[in-house]
N, C-alpha and C positions, 0 to 999 in steps of 0.2 A: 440540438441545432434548431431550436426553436423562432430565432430570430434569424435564419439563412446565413450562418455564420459559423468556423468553426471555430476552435481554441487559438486557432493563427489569423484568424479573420474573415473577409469575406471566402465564397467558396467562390472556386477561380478553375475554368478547364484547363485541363493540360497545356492548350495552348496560351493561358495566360487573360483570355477570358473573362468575364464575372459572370456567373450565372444567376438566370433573371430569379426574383427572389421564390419561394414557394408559396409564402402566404407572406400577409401583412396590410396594411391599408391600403387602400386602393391608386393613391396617388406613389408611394413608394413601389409598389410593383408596375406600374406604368412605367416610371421613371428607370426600375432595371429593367426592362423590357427593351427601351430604346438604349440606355447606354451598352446593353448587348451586341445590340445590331449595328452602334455604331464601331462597339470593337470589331466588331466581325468584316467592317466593310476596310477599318485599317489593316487587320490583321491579311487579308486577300490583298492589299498591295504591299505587304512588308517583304523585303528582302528584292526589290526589284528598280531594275537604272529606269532614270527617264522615258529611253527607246522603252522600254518592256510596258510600261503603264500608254504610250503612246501606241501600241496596236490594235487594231479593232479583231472583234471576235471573228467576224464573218461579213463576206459583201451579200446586200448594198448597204448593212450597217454600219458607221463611221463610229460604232459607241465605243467607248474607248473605259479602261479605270481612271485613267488622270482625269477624264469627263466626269466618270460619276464621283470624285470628290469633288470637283467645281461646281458638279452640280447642287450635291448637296449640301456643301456652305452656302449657296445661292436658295435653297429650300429650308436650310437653320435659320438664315437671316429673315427670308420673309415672311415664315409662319411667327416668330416669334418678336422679332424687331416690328416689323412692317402691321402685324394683325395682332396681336395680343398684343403691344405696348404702344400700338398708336402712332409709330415712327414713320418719316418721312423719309429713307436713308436708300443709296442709289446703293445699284449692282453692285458685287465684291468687286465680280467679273465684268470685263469690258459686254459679253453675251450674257443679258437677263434668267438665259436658264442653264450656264455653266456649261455646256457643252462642249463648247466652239473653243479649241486648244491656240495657246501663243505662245509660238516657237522657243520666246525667252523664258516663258514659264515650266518651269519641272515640278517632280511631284514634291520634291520638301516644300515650296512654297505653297500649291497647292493644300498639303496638310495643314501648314499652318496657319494659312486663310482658315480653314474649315475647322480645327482647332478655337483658335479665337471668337466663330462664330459659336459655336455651340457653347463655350462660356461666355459669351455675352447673354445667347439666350438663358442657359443656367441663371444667371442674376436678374435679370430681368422680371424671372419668372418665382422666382424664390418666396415665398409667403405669398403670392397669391391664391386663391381658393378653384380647384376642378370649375369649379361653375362659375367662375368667373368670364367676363366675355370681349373678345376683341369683333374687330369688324374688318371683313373683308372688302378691299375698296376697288378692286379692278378685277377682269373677265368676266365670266358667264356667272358667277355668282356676287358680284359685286352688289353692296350692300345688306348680308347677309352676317347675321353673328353668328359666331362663332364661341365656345366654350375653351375653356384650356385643355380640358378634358377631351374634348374631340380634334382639340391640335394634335396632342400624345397620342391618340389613337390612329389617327393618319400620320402622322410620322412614322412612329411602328410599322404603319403599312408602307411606306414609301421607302423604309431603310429593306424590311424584308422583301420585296417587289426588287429594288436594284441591288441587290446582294446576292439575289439569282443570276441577276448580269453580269456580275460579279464573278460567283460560281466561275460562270463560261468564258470571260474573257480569262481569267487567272489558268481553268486547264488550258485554255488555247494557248497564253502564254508560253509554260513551263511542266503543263503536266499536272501540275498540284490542284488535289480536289478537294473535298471535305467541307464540314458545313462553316 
């Protein structure tokens, strides 16, 4: 198993899963690292209706699962659209940071926004090199570069960060824990 792979292919948890690689170059184990964390954040809304992704954990939190996919297609689009390829391209969502739910939107659409983003940025990003650099153009760090290498790394962080939120709305849901 030297290349994180068995005779069947990748190694995959029980739950279906990829697990992030053990060794390898540095930009391929970044790379499973997030697409881990972005199975992880599907796999806590799978098996669940509209109502279910639309409860919040706890008051006075309004965080919801259906939020934290909106949100993170709104956080695929602007680290990688918006800052590493220079793009000028508006909200997925009507709310700039995905939160804010619309009644006519449910979670298949929701996924499929965020689906679509994440292979936009996939391509986007494809051949470019770790150190290569976009630029951050708005808030507190505005006109700051950025690396691709330190996108991946705070993505990692931002998926593992709301996948705890995750965790808590999904047992509030239905009971279901696990990582």
């Amino acid at each position: 198993m030297g290349d994180d792979v068995s005779s069947s292919g990748p190694i995959t948890l029980p739950d279906g899963r990829p697990v992030p690689r053990f060794r390898g170059d540095e930009r391929a184990m970044l790379e499973s690292w997030l697409e881990y964390h972005r199975a992880t954040l599907a796999l806590k809304c799978a098996g669940l209706d509209d109502a279910q992704v639309r409860l919040a954990s706890a008051e006075p939190s309004a965080l919801t699962l259906l939020g934290l996919v909106q949100h993170l297609a709104e956080v695929e689009r602007n680290w990688f659209q918006r800052i590493v390829a220079g793009r000028d391209v508006p909200p997925v969502f009507d709310d700039v940071t995905g939160f804010a739910l619309d009644p006519a939107r449910g979670i298949d659409e929701a996924l499929a926004a965020w689906h679509r983003e994440i292979a936009r940025g996939q391509e986007l990003t494809e051949g470019l090199p770790l150190d290569g650099t976009g630029l951050i153009t708005d808030g507190p760090m505005a006109g700051v570069e950025v690396s691709l290498r330190w996108v991946l790394i705070h993505l990692i962080e931002e998926y593992a960060r709301h996948n705890g939120h995750a965790d808590l709305l999904r047992e509030r849901i239905d009971g279901v824990t696990g990582s």
